[in-house]
C-alpha positions in Angstrom: -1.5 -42.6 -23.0 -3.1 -39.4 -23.5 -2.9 -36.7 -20.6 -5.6 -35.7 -18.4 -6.6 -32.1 -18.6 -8.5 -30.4 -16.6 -11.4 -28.4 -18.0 -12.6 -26.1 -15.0 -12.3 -22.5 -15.5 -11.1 -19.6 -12.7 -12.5 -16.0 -13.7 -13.1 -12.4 -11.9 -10.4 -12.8 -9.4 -10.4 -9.5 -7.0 -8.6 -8.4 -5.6 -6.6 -8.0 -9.0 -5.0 -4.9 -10.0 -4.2 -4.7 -13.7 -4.1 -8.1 -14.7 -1.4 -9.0 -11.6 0.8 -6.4 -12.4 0.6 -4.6 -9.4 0.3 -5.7 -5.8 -2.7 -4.8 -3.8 -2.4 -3.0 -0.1 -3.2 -4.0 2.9 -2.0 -3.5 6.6 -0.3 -6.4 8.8 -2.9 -8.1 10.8 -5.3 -7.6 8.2 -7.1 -10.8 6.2 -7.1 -10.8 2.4 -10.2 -11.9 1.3 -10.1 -13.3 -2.4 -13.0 -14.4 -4.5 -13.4 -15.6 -8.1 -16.1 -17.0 -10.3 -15.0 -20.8 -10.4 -16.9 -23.2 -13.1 -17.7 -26.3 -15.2 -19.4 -27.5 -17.6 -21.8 -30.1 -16.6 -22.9 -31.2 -13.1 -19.4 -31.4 -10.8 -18.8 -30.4 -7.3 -15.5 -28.6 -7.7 -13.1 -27.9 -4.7 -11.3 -24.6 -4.8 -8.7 -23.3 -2.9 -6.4 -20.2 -2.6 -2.7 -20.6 -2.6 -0.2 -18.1 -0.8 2.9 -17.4 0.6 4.7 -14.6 2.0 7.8 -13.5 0.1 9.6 -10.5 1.5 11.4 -9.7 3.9 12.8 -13.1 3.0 14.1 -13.9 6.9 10.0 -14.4 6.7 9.5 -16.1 3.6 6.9 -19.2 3.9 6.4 -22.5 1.9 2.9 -22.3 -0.2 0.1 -22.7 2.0 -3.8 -23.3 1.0 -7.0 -22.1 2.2 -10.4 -23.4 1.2 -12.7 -21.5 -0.5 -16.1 -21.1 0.4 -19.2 -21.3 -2.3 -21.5 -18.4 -1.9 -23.9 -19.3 -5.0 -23.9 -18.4 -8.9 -20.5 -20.2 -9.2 -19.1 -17.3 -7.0 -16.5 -18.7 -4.2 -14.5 -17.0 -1.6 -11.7 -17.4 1.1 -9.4 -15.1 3.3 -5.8 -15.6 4.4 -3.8 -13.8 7.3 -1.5 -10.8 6.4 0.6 -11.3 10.0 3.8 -9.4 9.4 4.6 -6.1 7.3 5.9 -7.6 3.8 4.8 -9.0 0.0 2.8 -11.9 -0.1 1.9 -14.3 -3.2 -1.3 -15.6 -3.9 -3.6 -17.3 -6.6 -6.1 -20.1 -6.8 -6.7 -23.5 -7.6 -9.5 -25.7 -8.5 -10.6 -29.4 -9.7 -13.3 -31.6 -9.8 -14.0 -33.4 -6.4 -14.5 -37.2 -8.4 -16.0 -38.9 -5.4 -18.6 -36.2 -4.3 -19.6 -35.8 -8.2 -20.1 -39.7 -8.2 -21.5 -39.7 -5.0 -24.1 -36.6 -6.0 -25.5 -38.7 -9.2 -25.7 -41.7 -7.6 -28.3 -40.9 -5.0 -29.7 -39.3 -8.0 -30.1 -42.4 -9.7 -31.2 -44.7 -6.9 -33.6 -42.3 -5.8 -35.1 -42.8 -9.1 -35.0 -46.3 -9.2 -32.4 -47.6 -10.9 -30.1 -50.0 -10.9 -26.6 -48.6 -9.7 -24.2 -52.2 -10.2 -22.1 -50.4 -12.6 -22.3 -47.1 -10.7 -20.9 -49.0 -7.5 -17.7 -50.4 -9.4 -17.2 -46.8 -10.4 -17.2 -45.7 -6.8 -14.8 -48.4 -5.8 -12.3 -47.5 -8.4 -12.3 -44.0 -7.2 -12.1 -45.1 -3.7 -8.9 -47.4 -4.4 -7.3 -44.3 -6.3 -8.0 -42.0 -2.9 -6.8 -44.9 -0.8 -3.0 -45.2 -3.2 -3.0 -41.1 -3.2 -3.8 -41.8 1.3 -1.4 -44.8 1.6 1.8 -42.0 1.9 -0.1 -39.9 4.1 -2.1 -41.7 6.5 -2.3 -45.7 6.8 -5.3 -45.6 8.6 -7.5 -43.2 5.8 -5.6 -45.8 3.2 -7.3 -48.5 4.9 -10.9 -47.1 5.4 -10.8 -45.8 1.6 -9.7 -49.7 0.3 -11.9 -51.2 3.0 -14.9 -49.6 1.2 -13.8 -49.9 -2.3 -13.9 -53.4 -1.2 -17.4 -54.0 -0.3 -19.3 -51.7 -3.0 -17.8 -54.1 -5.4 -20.4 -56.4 -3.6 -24.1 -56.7 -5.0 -25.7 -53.6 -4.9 -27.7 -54.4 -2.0 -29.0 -51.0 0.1 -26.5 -51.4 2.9 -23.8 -50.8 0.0 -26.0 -47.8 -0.7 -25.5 -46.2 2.6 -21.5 -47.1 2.9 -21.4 -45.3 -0.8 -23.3 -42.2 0.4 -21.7 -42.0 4.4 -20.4 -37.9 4.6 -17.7 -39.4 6.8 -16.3 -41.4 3.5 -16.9 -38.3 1.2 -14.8 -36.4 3.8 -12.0 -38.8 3.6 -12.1 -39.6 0.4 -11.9 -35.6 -0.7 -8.8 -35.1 1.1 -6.8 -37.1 -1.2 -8.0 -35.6 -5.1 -7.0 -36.4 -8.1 -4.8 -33.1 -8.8 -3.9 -34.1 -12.4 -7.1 -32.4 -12.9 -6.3 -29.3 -11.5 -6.9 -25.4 -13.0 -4.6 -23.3 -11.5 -5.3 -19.3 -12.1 -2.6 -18.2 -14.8 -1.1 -15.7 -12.8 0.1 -15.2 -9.7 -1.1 -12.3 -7.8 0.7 -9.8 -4.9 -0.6 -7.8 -1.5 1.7 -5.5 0.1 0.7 -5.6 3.8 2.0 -2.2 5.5 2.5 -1.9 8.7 -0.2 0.2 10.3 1.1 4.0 10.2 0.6 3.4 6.6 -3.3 3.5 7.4 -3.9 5.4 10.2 -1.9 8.3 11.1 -2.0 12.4 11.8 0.8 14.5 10.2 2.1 18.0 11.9 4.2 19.9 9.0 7.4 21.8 10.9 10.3 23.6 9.8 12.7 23.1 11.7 14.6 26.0 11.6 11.5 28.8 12.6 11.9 26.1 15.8 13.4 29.7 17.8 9.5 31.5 16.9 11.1 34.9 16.8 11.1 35.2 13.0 15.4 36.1 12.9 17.1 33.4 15.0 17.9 30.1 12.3 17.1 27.0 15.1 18.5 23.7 15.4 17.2 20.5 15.2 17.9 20.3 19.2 15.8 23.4 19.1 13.6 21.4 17.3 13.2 19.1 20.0 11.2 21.5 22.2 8.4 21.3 19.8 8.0 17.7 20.5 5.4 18.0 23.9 3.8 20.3 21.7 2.8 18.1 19.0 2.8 15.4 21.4 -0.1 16.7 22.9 -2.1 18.2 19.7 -2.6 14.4 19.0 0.0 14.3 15.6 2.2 10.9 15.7 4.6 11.6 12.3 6.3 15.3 12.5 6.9 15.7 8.9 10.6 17.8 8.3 10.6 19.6 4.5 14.3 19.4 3.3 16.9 19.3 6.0 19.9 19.8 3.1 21.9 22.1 2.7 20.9 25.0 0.4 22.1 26.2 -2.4 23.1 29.9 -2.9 23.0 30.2 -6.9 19.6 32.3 -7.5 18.5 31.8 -3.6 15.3 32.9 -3.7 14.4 35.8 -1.3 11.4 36.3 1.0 8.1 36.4 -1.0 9.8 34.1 -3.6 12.0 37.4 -4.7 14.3 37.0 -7.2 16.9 38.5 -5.3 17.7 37.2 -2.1 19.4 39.4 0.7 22.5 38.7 2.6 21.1 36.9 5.4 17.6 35.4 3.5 17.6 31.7 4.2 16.3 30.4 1.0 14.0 27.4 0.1 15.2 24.4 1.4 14.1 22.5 -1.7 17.0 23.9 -3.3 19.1 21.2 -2.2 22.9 21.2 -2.4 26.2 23.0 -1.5 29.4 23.2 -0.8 28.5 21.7 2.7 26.6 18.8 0.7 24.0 17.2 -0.8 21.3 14.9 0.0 23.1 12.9 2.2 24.2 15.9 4.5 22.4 18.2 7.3 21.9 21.6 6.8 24.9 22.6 9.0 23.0 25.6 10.8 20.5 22.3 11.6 23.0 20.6 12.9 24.6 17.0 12.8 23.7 13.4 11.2 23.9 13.0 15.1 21.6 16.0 15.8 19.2 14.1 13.3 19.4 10.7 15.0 19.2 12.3 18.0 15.9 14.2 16.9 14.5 11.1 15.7 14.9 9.4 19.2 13.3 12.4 21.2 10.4 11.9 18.8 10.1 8.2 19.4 10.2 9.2 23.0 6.9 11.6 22.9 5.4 8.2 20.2 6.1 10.7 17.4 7.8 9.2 14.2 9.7 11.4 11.8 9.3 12.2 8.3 12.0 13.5 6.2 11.3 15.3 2.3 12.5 13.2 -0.6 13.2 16.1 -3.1 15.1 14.8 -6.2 16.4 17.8 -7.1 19.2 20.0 -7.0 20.3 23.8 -6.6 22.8 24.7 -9.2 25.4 24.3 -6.5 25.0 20.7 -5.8 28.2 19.0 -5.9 26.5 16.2 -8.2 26.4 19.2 -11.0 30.1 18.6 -10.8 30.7 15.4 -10.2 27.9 13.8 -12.6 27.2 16.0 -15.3 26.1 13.5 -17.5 23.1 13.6 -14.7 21.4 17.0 -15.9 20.2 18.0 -18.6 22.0 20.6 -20.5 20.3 23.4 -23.0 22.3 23.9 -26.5 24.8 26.1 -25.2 26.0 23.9 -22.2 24.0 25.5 -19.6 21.8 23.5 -17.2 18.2 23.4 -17.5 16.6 25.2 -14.3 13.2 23.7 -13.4 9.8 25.1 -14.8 6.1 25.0 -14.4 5.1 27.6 -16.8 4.6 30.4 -16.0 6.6 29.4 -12.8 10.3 29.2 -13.2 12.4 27.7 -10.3 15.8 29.4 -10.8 17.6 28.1 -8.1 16.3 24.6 -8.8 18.1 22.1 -11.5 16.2 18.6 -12.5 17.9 15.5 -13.3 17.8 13.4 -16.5 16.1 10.8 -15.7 16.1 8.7 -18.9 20.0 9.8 -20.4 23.0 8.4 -20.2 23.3 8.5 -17.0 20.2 6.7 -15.4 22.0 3.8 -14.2 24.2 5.4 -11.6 22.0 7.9 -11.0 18.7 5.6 -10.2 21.5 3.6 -8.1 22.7 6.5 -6.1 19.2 7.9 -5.4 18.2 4.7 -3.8 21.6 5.2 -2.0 20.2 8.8 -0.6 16.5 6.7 0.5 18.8 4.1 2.7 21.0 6.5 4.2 18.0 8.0 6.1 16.5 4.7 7.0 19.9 3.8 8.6 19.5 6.9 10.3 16.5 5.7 11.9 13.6 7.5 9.4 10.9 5.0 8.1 8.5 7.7 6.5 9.3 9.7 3.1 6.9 12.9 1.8 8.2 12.2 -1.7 8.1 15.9 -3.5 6.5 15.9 -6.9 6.6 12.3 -7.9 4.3 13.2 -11.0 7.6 15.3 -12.7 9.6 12.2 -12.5 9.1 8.9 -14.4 6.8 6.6 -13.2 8.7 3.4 -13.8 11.9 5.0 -11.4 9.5 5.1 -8.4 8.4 1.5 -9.7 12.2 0.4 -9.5 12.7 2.5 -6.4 10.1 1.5 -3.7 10.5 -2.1 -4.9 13.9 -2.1 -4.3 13.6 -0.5 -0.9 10.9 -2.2 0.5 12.0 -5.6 -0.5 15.1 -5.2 2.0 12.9 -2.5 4.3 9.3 -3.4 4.1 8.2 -1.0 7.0 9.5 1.9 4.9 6.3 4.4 4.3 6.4 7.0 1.0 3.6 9.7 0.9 3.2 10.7 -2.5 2.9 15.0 -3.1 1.1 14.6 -6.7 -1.3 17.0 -6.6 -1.9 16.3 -10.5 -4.1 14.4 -13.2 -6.2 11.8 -11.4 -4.6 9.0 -13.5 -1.3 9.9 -12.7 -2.4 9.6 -9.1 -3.9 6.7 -9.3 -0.7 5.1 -11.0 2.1 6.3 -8.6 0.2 4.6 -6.1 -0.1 1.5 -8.2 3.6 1.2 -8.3 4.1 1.3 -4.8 3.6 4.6 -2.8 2.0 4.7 0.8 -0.2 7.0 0.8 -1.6 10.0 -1.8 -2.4 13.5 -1.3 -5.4 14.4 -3.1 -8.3 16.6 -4.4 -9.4 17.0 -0.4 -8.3 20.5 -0.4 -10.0 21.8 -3.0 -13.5 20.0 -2.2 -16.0 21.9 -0.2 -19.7 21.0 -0.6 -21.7 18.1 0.1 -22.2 16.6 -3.7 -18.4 16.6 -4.4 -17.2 15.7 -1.2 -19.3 12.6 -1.1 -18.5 11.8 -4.9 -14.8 11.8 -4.2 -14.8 10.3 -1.1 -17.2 7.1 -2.2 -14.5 6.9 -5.3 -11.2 6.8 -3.4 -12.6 4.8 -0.6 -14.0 2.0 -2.2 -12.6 -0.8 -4.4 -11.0 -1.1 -6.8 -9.8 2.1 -6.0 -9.1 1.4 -2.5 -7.1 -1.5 -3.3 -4.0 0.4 -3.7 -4.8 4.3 -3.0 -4.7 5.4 0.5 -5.7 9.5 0.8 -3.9 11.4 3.3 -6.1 14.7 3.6 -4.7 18.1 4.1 -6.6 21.0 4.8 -3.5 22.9 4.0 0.1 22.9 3.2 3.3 25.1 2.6 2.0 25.5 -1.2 -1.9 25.6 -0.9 -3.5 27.9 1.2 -7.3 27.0 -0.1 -9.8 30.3 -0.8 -12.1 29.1 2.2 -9.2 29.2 4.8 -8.6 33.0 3.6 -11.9 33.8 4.0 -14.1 32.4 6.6 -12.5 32.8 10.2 -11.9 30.4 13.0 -14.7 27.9 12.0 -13.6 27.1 8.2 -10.6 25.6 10.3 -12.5 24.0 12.3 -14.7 22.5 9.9 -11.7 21.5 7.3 -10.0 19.6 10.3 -13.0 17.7 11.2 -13.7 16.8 7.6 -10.3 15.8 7.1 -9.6 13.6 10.1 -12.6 11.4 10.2 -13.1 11.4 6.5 -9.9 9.5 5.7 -8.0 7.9 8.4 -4.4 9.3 7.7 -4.4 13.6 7.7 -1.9 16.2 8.1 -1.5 19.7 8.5 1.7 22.6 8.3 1.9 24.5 11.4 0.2 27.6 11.8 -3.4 25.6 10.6 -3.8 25.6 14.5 -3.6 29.3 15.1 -5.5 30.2 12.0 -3.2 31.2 10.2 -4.9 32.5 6.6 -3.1 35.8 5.3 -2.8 35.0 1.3 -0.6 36.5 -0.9 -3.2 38.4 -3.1 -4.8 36.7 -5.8 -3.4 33.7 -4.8 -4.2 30.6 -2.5 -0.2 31.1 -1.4 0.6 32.5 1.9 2.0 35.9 2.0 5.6 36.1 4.2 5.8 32.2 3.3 7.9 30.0 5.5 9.3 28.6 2.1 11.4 31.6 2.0 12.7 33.1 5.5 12.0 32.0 9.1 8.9 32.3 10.7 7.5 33.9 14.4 5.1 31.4 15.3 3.0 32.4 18.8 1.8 29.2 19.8 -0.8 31.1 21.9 -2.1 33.2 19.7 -5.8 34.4 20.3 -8.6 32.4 18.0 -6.7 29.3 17.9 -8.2 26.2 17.9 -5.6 23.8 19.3 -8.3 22.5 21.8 -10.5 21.4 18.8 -7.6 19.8 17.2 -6.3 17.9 20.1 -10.0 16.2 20.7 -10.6 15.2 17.1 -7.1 13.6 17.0 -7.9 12.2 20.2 -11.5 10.7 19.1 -9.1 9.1 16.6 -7.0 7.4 19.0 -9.8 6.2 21.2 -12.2 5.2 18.5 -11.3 2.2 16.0 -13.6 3.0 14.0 -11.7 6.3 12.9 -8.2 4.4 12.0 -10.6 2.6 9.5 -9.8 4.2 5.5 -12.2 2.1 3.8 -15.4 1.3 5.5 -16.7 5.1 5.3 -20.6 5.0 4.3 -22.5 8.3 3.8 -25.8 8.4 5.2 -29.0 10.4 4.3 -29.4 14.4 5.7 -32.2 16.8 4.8 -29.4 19.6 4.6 -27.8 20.3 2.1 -24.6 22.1 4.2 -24.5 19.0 6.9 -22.7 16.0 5.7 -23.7 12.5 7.9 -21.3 9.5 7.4 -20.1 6.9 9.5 -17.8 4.1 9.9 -17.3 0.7 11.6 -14.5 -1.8 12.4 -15.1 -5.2 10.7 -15.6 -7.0 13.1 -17.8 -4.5 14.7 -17.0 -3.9 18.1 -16.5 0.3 16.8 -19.0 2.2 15.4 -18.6 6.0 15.0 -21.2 8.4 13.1 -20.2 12.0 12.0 -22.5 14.6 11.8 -20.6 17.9 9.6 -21.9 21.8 8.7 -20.2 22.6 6.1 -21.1 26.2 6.4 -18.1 28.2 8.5 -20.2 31.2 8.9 -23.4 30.7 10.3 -25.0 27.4 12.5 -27.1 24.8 10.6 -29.4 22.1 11.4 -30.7 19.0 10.0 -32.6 15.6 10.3 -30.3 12.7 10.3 -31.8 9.5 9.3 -29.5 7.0 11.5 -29.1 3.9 9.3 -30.5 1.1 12.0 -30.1 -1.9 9.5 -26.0 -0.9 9.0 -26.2 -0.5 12.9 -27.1 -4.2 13.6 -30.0 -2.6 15.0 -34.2 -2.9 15.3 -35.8 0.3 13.7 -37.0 0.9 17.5 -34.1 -0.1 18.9 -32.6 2.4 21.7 -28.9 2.7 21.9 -26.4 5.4 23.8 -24.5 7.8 22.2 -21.3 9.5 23.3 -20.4 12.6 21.5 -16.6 13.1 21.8 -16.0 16.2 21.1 -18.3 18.2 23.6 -18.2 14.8 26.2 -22.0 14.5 25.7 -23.9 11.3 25.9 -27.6 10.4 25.2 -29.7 7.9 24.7 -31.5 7.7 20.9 -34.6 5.5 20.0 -35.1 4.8 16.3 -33.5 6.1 13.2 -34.5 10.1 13.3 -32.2 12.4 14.6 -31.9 16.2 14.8 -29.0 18.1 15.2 -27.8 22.0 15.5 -24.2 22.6 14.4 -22.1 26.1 14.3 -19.2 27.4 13.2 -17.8 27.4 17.1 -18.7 23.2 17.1 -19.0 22.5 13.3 -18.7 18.9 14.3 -20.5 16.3 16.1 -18.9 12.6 16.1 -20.4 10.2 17.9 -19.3 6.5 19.7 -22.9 4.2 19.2 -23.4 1.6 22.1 -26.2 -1.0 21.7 -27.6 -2.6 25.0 -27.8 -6.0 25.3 -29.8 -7.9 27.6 -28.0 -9.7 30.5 -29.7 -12.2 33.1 -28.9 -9.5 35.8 -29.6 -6.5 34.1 -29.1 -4.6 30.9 -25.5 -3.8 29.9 -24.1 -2.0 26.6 -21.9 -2.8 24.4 -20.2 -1.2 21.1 
């Protein structure tokens, strides 16, 4: 006999990220919604559901599970599934024919028409006595209501028979047992990576470690370190990120200013990893101790900081794996090792490794070694250094490999390159992404970027973690424009996106360039640093209350539900955003102008609201503690470079049988 097939077809499936190759992101506690165009030729009522599972960490693994999907019209169905724990899930879809319903459909078609439905009714019993065989293993009693009424339609077709043939209650019964055999199921099988939730939301403090002393001579500790902890603590940052904590090489130690020549007591970069004392594995020992480290990592936990440590694959020249592996480096004609180079920038006390010779085996394997080291030490989160000068597919083998045995692990991806090598490292697997935030400044192009990187397919797998500044990048407008360009760049960054960071010293304004250059002169790269956390102009106040709008507002800790909204200035910037299910709703009102106040109309979008157009609703602006009460969708506003930044918590009222009451 010949084999059934099934003829239904399963397009457009999103999310889908290159053809299943890659998995999607999400955060645990999330819902995956999926949707695909599901058809047939003819007239069938087709059943579609979505299969998943979850897959790793595989102490959580789950059996295949299915969810119905909803029709929404022009063939288009939908369905969401829970995300409940940090890991990889599996999912895909499947659809058939539902033969009784499809039956059941043309019948009333024909006897509303008038005619005669005999044959049509020893159709319908057939199907039911197929249900009631596929029921019998299941449930007796569906077995016996499905045969029951296969039994009387093979009656005369009187209108009672009708009326048993058309009941929704047999229809319901007789639809949960299908005929499977004719089945589509979606030809691949698709992936979400569910995060955990610092993944998504979180504010970044960059901090050397060894300036921890602040008198610019004295090389700190990592228990030094510690004392900084109530200080970020109450700034609002939850990761400290750590550059290198290695030891560093001494082979062409770079001096302060990036000098060729380093003096005797110069500390160097600490991204030339490796000495005598060690390598990647090992503390800097005028940092202190693996113990000093665990230790640090604890006192953070403590103040509901988390540490991040730099993931630098390189090496100085004096890196014991130059030794020990050099069948790891590549070598120039005359047996010397290749120092790194950017032209025109040459790193000579930097050596890279070669990542596709000889000997990429062991060192892939001993690089993932380095990544698990730290996480036994208790670190979760990885800045990853460059990621764009290294291939592609060993970060593909890497964070799969890691996060298949540590799924909370978090990597931060420093690409600051092409926008389609971006958009791939995060494809294969990283966190988060810096991004082109830094260098974007007006209205047009900040709206542009933001509507790309926040919205699908884009935000499927790209999460941008916005910094106004870094060790490397000290942007023209931060030179420039005072006290308020810091203000402003903080504001933008931290509502904008809802993970941000900054280096230290962003607080206190700190903008002296090298000249010519968007570098900082007497960089903390090169030697230690006298930080006065008191320093006159600084705007730790404004810093703490936008980190803590963040914390108190849901709305903010949301990356992808940012919508712009209309302005009649062109330096004022109006967006908002809103938890899904609503019960947040923040708007941001932004002068982009660090130099002189601006005002504008703001058209308040009432419909994205929930609201009537002459609906009144309260306002609480978070940064100045202000609230009001707005009617309507017309708003003005005055912003200055001392309070660039108006951000706003909406409350509708509601009507209550004692009184009126408000609610988000």
């Amino acid at each position: 006999m010949t084999e059934r097939i099934g003829s239904v077809f399963i397009e457009g499936v999103r999310p889908e990220l290159d053809a299943g190759r890659h998995a999607v992101k999400r955060v645990a506690g999330d819902r995956l919604t999926v949707r695909a165009d599901v058809f047939k030729e003819g007239h069938d009522v087709l059943v579609a559901v979505v299969r998943w599972r979850q897959v790793i960490p595989r102490e959580q693994q789950t059996d295949w599970q299915e969810v119905p999907m909803r029709f929404l019209g022009n063939d288009l169905w939908e369905a969401d599934f829970p995300l409940a724990h940090n890991g990889r899930y599996e999912y895909t879809i499947e659809a058939w024919p539902d033969l009784f319903r499809t039956w059941a459909s043309e019948l009333k078609r024909k006897v509303d028409v008038g005619r005669d439905v005999t044959s049509e009714l020893l159709e319908g019993a057939a199907l039911l006595e197929a249900a009631a065989a596929r029921a019998r293993p299941k449930s007796e009693d569906d077995a016996r209501v499905l045969a029951e009424a296969a039994v009387r339609l093979r009656g005369p077709a009187e209108p009672e028979l009708i009326a048993v043939a058309l009941a929704p209650e047999l229809a319901i019964i007789a639809s949960t047992y299908p005929d499977r055999t004719l089945a589509k199921r979606y030809d691949k099988v698709l992936q979400v990576f569910a995060d955990r939730e610092k993944a998504r939301f979180g504010a970044w403090y960059e901090f050397f470690p060894r300036s921890a002393k602040r008198d610019g001579r004295t090389h700190a500790t990592l228990r030094d370190a510690e004392e900084w902890l109530p200080y970020v603590q109450k700034l609002g940052f939850d990761v400290i990120y750590l550059p290198p904590i290695h030891p560093i090489g001494r082979t062409a130690r770079k001096g302060r200013n990036n000098s060729l020549k380093a003096g005797p007591d110069d500390v160097g970069s600490p991204w030339a990893i490796g000495a005598a004392e060690g390598g990647h594995k090992a503390v800097h020992p005028r940092l202190g101790t693996l113990e000093d480290l665990r230790h640090f990592v604890d006192a953070a936990q403590s103040h509901g900081i988390e540490v991040a440590l730099d993931l630098a694959f390189q090496c100085s020249p004096d890196h014991p794996y130059v030794k020990e592996h050099p069948e790891w480096f590549q070598h120039r004609p005359d047996g010397t090792i290749k120092t790194a180079e950017n032209p025109p920038k040459r790193y000579e006390d930097i050596v890279n490794f070669d990542w596709m010779g000889p000997g990429r085996e062991t060192l892939w394997a001993e690089l993932e070694s380095v990544v698990v080291h730290w996480v036994k030490q208790g670190v979760r989160t990885f800045r990853v250094d460059n990621p764009h000068t290294k291939p592609i597919q060993f970060w593909e083998w890497l964070i799969r490999r890691v996060q298949d045995v540590y799924p909370d692990v978090i990597f931060l991806s420093e690409a600051f390159t092409r926008p389609k090598v971006m958009k791939a490292l995060a494809k294969v697997g990283f966190s988060q992404s810096y991004t082109y935030f830094t260098w974007r400044n007006f209205k047009g192009e900040l709206q542009e970027y933001l509507e790309e990187i926040t919205k699908p397919p884009v935000s499927d797998y790209f999460r941008g973690n916005f910094w106004p500044n870094t060790p490397d990048i000290l942007p023209e407008m931060l030179q420039n424009a005072g006290p308020g360009a810091f203000r402003l760049r903080a504001a933008l960054a931290s509502t904008l996106s809802s993970v941000w960071g900054m280096y230290c010293g962003f607080e206190l304004c700190e903008g002296r360039p090298l000249p010519g250059k968007e570098e900082y002169i007497d960089s903390e790269k090169y030697q230690l640093v006298a930080w006065d956390l008191d320093r006159p102009g600084n705007i730790k106040d404004w810093i703490a209350r936008l980190n803590n709008a963040r914390h108190t507002q849901p709305a903010l800790r949301q990356y992808d539900t940012l919508e712009f909204f209309d302005s009649n200035n062109e330096r004022v910037l109006f967006y908002g955003k809103r938890t899904p299910d609503g019960t947040s709703t923040v708007l941001v009102a932004l002068s982009l102008d660090p130099y002189a106040p601006q005002e504008a109309l703001l058209h308040v979008p009432m419909e994205w609201l929930g609201a009537k157009p002459d609906e009144t609703y309260q306002v609480h602006e978070l940064m100045s503690d202000q609230r009001s009460l707005w009617q309507g969708p017309d708003v003005r506003v005055r912003l200055t470079p001392e309070q660039p930044a108006a951000i706003w918590a909406v409350y509708r009222f509601r009507r209550t049988e004692q009184a009126f009451d408000y609610y988000e």
